[in-house]
C-alpha positions in Angstrom: -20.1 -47.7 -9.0 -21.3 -47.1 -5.4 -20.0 -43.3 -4.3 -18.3 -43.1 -0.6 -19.9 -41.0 1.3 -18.2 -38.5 3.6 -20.1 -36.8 5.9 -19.5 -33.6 8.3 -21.1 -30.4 9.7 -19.0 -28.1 7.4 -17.8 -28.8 3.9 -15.2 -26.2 2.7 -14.0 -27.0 -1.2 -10.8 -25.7 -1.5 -7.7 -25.1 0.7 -6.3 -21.3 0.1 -5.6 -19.0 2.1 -9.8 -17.6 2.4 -10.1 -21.5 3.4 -7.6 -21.2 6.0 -8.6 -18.5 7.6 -12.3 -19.9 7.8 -11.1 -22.6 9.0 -9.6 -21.6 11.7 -12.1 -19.7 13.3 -15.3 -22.0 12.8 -12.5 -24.9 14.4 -11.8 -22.6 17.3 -15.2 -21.3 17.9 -17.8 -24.4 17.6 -18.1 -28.2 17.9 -19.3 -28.5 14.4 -17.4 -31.1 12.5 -15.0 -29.9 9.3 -13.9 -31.2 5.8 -11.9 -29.6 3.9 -11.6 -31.2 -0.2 -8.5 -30.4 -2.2 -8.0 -31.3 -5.8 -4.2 -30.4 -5.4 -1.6 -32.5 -4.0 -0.4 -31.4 -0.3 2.6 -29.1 -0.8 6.6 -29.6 0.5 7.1 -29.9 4.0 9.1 -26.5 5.8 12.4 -28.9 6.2 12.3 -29.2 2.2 11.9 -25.8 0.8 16.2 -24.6 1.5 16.7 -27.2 -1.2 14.0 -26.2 -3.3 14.8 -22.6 -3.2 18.0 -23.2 -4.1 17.1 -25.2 -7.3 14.7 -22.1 -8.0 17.4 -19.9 -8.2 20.0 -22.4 -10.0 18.0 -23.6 -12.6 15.0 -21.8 -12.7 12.7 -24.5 -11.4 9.3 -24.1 -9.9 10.0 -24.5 -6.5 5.9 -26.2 -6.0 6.4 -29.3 -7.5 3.3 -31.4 -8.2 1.4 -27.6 -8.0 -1.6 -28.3 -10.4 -3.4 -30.7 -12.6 -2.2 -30.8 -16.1 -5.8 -31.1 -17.4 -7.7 -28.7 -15.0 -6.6 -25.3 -16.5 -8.3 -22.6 -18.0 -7.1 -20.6 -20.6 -6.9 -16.4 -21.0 -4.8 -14.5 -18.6 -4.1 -14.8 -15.0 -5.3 -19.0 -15.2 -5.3 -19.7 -11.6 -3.5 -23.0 -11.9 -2.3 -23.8 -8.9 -3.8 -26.4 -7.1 -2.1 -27.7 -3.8 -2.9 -27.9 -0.5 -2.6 -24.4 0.6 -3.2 -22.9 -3.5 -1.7 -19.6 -4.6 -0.7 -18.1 -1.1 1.8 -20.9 -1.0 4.1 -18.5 -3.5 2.7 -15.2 -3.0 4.7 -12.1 -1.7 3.4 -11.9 1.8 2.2 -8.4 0.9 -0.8 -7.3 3.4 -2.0 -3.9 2.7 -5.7 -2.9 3.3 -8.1 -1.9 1.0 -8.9 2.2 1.8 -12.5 3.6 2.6 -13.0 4.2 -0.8 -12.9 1.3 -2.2 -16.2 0.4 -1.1 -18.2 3.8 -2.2 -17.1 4.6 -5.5 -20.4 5.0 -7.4 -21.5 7.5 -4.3 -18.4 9.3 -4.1 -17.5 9.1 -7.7 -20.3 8.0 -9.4 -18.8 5.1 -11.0 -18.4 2.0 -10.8 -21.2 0.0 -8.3 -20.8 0.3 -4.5 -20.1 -2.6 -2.0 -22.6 -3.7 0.7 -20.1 -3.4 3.4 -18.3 -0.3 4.7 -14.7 -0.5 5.6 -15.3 0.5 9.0 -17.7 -2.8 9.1 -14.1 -4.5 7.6 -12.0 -3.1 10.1 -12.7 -6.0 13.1 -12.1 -8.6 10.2 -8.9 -6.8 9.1 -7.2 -6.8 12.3 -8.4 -10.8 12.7 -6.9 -11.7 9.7 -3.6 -9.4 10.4 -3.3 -11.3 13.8 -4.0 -15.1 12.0 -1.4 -14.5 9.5 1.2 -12.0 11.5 1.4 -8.7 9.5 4.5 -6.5 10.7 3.8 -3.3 9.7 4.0 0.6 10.8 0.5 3.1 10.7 1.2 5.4 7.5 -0.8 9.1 8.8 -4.4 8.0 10.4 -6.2 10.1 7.6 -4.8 8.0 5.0 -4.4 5.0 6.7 -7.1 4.5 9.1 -7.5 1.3 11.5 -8.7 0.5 14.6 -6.2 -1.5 17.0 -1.9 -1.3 16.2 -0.3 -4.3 13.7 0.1 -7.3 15.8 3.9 -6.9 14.8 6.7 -3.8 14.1 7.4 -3.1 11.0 10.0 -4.8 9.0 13.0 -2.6 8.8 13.9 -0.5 6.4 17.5 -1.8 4.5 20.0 1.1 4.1 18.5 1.8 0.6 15.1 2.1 1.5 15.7 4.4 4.2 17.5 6.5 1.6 14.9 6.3 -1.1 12.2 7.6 2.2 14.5 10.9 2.0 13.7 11.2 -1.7 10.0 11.0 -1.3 9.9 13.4 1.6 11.6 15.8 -0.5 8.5 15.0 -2.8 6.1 16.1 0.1 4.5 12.6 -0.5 4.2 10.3 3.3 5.7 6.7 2.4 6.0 3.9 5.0 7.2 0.5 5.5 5.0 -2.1 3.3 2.8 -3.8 5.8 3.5 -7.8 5.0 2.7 -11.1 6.3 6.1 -11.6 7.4 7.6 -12.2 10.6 9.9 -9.2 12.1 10.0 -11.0 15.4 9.3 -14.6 16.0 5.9 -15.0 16.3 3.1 -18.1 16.3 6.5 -20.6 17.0 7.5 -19.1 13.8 11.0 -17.7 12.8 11.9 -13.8 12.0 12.5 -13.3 8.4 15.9 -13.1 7.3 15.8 -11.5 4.4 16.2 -14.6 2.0 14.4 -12.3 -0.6 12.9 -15.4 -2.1 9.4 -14.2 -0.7 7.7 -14.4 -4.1 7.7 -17.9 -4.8 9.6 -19.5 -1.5 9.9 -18.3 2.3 12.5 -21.2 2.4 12.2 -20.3 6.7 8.9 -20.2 7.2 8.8 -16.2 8.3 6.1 -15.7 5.8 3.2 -16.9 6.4 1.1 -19.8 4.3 -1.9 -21.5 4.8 0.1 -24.8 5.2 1.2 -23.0 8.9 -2.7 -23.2 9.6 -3.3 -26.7 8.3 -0.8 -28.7 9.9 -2.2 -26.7 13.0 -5.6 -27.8 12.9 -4.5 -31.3 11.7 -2.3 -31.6 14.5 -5.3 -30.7 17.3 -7.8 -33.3 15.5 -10.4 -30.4 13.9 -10.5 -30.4 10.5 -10.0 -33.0 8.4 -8.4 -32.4 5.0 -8.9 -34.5 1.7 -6.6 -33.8 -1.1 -5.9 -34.6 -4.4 -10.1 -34.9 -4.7 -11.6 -32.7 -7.1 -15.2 -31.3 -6.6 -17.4 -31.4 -9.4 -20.8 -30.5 -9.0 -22.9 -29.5 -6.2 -26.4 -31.1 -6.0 -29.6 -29.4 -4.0 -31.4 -31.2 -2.4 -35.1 -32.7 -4.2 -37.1 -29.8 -2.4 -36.1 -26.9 -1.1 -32.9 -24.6 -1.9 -30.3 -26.4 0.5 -26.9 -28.2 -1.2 -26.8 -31.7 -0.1 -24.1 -33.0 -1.7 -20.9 -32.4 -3.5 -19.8 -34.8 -6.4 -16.2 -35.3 -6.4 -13.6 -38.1 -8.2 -9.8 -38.4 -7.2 -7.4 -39.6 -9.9 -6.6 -42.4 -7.7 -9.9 -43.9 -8.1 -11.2 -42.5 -11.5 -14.5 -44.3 -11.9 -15.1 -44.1 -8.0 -17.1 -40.8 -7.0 -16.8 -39.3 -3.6 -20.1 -37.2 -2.1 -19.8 -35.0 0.4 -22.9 -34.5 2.7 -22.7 -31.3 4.9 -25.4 -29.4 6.8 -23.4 -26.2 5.3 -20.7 -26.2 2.2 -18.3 -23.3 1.9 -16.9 -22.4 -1.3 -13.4 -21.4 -1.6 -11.8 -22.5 -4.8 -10.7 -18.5 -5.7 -12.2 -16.5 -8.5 -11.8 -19.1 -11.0 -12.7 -22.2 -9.3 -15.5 -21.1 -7.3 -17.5 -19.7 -10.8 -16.4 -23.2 -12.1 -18.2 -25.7 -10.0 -21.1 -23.4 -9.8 -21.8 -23.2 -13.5 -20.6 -26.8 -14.2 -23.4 -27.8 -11.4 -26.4 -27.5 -13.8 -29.5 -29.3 -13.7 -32.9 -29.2 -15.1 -34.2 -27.4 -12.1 -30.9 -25.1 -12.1 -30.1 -25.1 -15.9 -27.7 -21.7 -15.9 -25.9 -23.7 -12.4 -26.3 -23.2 -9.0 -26.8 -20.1 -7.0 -26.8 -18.2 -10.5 -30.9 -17.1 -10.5 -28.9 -13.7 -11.7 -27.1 -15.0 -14.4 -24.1 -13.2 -12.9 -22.3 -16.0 -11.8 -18.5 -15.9 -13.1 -19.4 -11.9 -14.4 -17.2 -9.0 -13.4 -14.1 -10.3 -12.8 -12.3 -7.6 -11.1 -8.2 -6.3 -10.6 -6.4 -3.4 -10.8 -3.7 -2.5 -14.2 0.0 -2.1 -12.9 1.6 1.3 -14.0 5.5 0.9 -13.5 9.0 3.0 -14.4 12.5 3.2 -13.1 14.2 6.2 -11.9 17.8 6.8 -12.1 19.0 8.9 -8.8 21.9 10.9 -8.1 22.6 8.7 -4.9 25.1 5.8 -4.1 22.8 2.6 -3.1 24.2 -0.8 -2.4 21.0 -3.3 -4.1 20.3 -6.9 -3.0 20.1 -6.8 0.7 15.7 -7.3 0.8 14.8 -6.3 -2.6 11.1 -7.5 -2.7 10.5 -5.1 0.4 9.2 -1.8 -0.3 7.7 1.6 0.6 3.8 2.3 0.5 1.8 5.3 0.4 -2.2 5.8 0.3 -2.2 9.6 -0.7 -3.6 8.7 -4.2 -6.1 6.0 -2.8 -7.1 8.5 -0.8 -7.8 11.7 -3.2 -10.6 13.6 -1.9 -12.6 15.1 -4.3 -12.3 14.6 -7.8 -13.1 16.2 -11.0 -12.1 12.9 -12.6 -12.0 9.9 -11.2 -8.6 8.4 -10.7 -7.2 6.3 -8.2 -4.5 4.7 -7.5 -1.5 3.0 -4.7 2.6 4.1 -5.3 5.2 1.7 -4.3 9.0 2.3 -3.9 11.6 -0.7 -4.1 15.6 -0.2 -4.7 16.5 -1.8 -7.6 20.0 -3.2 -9.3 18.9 -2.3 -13.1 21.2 -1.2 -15.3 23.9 -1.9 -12.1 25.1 -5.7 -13.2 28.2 -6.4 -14.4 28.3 -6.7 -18.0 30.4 -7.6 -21.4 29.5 -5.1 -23.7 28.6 -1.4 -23.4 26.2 0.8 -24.6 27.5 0.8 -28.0 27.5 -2.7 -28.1 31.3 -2.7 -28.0 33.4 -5.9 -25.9 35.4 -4.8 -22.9 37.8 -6.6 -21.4 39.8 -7.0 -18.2 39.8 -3.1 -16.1 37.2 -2.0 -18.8 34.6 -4.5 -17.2 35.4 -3.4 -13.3 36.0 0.4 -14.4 32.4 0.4 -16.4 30.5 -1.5 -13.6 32.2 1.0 -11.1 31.1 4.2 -13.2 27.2 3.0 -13.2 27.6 1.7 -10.1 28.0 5.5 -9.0 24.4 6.5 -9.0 21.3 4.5 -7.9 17.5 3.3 -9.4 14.7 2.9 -7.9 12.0 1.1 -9.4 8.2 2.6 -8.9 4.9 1.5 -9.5 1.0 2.0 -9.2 -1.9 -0.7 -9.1 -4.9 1.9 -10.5 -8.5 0.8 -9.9 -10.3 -0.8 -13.0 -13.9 -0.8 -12.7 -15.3 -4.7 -14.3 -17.6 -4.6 -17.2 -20.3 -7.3 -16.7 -18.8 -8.9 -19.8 -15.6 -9.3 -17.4 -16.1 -13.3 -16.7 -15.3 -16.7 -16.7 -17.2 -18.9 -19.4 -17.4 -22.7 -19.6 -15.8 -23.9 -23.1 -17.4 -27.2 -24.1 -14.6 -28.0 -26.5 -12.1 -28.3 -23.8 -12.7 -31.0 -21.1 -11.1 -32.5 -17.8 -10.1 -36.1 -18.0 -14.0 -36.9 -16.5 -15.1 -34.6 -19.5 -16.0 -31.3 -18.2 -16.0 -28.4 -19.8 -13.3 -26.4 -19.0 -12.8 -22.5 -17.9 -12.2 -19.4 -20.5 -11.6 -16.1 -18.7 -11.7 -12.5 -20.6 -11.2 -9.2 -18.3 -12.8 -6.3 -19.9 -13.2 -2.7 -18.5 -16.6 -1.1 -17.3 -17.1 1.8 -20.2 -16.7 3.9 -17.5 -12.8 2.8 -17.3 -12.3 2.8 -20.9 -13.0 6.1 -21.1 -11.0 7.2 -17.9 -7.9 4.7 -19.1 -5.7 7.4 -20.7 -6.7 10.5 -18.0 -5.3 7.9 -15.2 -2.3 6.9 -16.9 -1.1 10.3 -17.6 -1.9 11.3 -14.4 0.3 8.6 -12.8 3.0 9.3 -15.2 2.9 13.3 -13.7 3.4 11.7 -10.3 6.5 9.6 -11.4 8.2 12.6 -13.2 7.1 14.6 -10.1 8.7 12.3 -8.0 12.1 11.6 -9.9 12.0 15.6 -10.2 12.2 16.2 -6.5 15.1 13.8 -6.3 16.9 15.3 -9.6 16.6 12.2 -10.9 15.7 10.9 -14.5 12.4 8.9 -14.9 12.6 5.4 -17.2 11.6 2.4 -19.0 7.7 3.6 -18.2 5.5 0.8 -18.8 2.0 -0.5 -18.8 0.9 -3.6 -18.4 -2.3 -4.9 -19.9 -3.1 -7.8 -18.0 -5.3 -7.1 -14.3 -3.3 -8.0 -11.4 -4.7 -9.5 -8.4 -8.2 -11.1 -9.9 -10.9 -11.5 -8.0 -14.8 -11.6 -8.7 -17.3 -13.7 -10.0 -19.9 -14.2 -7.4 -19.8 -10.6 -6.5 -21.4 -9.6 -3.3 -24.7 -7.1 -3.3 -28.1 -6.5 -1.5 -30.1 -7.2 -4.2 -30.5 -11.1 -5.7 -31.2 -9.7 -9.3 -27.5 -8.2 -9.5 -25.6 -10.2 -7.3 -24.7 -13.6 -6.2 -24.1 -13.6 -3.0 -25.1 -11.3 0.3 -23.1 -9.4 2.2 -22.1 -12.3 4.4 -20.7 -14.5 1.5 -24.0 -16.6 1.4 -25.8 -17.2 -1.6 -29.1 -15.8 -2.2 -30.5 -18.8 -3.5 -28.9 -21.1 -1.3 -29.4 -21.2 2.7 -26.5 -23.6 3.3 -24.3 -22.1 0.8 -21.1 -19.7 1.8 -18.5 -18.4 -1.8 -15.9 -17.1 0.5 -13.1 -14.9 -0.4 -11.8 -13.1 -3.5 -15.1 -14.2 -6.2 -17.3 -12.0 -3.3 -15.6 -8.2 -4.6 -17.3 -6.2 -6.6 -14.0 -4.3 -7.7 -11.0 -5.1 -7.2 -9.1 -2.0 -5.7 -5.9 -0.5 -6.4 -3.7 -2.7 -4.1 -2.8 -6.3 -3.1 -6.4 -7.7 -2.2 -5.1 -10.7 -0.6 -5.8 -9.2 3.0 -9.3 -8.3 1.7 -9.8 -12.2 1.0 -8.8 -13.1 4.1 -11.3 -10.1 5.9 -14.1 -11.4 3.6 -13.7 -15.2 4.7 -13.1 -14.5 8.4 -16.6 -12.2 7.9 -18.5 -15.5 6.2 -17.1 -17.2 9.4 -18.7 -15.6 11.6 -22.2 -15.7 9.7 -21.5 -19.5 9.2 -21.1 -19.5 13.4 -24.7 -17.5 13.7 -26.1 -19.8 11.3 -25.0 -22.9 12.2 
């Protein structure tokens, strides 16, 4: 069958929040002409998400209904599967802090790990852009461990009552906390409400105080920029018969099954995340290309990147009153921010009230029934004291062998082969696992110390938090897949925006570091064009 052809300046596969933020600027800053392609479905409208929260928290429903295709999933951990207009920042937390200096220097400062081609200072510009795009309230912890250049664009969310109590604790610790920055409105900004603590942030603003990249789209809908494409899923990517330029994307719609779509762009922007991304460039093989496109390293979908979560509860001798803004939370950099080290170990801390071990309940701790007074008298006795719950993201460095693979016995409905992602640690983590841990146990036991409180339930998690990777960024072509910029060595016309561009993946929320990256290929994608 005859493709239709869609033609534009700008081709940007993929509608996340990196997508967004690109967007935004090439639309505000050029004449250039932008598509953006969607494989998802376009997500609930503001007016419907009350309802939908409220199902969420009756019956336990997802409230993104229609949120990914039942036969474009990979397997292994962390799968990725959303797929809506707007993709996984549609139900994230809204949590916005920065990555720290370090981050981007480990194998000088620490000799581990590999280094970044970008500086954070080169980041900063790019940080406070994306901060002002979304709207990040947030307070400046101390400038030496929280360096930036210009103030938040918003004050801080306020501390509840139990928060500002748990502060006290850490001070008596000797450790600085401050308010979590977040992409959450503490004053109405961008025509968009303050939050009011529904404390649904994590899956549904059900107000529209935290930001998602649906805000941005119906924005550059609304002014004629962009034009957006959905439920149209790219396949492959085709260069052109001489010379290293894309110039065309295959893509089908399961509307039309049998009918392809190519897009034709002077420049094509990749921003499908850390799984997608790796996907359509190793699915795009050809004789001239056969390990895909822009992969002349063989590194494309290698060293997928996060950070392990490190978490315990501690029980305080204090009275706190839980479930005002529970997902709200104090930060601190001190540990990203170690100095010197004998041994590497790095890591963020985190402070959130918490009502565990505080419901009501039927039985007690001998597994004994109460009834009538015993119930109120036994919730009013642990009621008493508080908990807090802690936790630390530590850096894990990627082994090469961290990476998304194409499984051939598990294909789409147009029979591709289908994603398989395995995280794996760089030897240099495996052998400095069990030093960090311990060391970020002492700092919880520390901590509950200097409150005379009792540290608990101490867990690891195995999985990596916050993915990213996959097309890492570097100078060199021969152990990297893209430059600095986001664009592909081997491809002039070719941007991978976003989270596949890290070569680690830090030991905090990275979502803010997405959104730097993109708003950084922006601005190439402006000089270039």
């Amino acid at each position: 069958m005859k493709p239709r052809v869609i033609e534009s300046d700008i081709c940007i596969i993929g509608s996340g929040i990196s997508a967004a933020m690109a967007a935004e600027r090439l639309a505000a800053h050029g004449k250039q002409s932008i598509v953006v392609v969607e494989a998802g479905d376009e997500a609930p409208p503001l007016g419907q998400r009350y309802p939908l929260r409220q199902r969420y928290l009756d019956y336990g429903e997802s409230p993104w209904p229609r949120d990914h295709l039942e036969d474009q999933t990979a397997t292994g951990p962390l799968q990725s599967r959303s797929m809506q207009v707007g993709g996984l920042a549609m139900h994230w937390g809204g949590v916005t802090p920065r990555f720290s200096p370090e981050d981007f220097h480990v194998k000088s400062l620490y000799g581990v790990g590999d280094d970044w081609p970008i500086s954070y200072e080169e980041l900063d510009p790019f940080y406070q852009e994306a901060e002002e795009r979304l709207g990040v309230a947030g307070e400046q912890g101390p400038p030496a461990l929280d360096p930036r250049g210009k103030p938040f664009p918003m004050p801080a969310l306020p501390l509840t009552y139990n928060l500002d109590l748990l502060k006290g604790w850490s001070d008596k610790a000797g450790i600085p906390f401050w308010s979590q920055p977040s992409a959450k409105n503490s004053v109405a900004y961008h025509g968009r409400s303050a939050c009011c603590r529904s404390d649904t942030c994590f899956p549904i603003c059900p107000v529209g105080a935290k930001y998602s990249p649906d805000v941005t789209w119906n924005a550059l809908l609304a002014a004629g920029r962009i034009r957006l494409i959905a439920r149209t899923l790219a396949r492959r990517l085709v260069p052109a018969e001489s010379g290293d330029r894309i110039e065309y994307a295959i893509a089908n719609t399961p509307d039309r099954p049998n009918e392809p779509v190519h897009f034709r762009a002077k420049t094509f922007v990749l921003a499908g995340g850390y799984v997608w991304s790796a996907h359509l460039l190793l699915l795009s093989r050809s004789a001239r290309y056969p390990s895909g496109i822009a992969n002349r390293s063989e590194l494309v979908g290698a060293y997928l990147a996060g950070h392990r979560n490190v978490g315990a509860f501690v029980k305080l001798p204090m009275k706190l009153y839980p479930g005002m803004n529970e997902q709200h939370s104090l930060v601190t950099k001190r540990f990203m921010r170690p100095g010197p080290l004998d041994k590497y170990v790095r890591h963020d801390l985190r402070i959130w009230e918490s009502a565990n071990g505080r419901g009501a309940r039927l039985r007690d701790d001998a597994g004994t029934l109460m009834l009538g007074d015993e119930i109120l008298d036994d919730w009013r006795a642990r009621t008493a004291t508080g908990t807090a719950r802690i936790r630390a993201y530590y850096d894990v460095l990627p082994a090469r062998t961290s990476a998304l693979t194409l499984d051939p016995t598990r294909t789409n409905r147009w029979g591709d082969p289908l994603p398989t992602i395995t995280f794996r640690d760089s030897d240099d983590s495996i052998s400095l696992r069990a030093h960090t841990e311990s060391e970020i146990k002492r700092v919880f036991a520390d901590l509950a110390r200097a409150g005379d409180g009792q540290l608990v339930g101490v867990r690891v998690d195995n999985f990596q938090d916050h993915p990213s990777g996959g097309c890492r960024m570097g100078a060199d072509p021969e152990s990297s897949v893209v430059d600095r910029t986001g664009r592909a060595h081997d491809h002039e016309n070719l941007f991978i925006i976003g989270s596949p561009t890290h070569v680690t993946g830090g030991c905090a929320n990275a979502t803010l570091t997405f959104c730097a990256l993109a708003l950084m290929s922006a601005a190439e994608i402006q000089r270039a064009v």
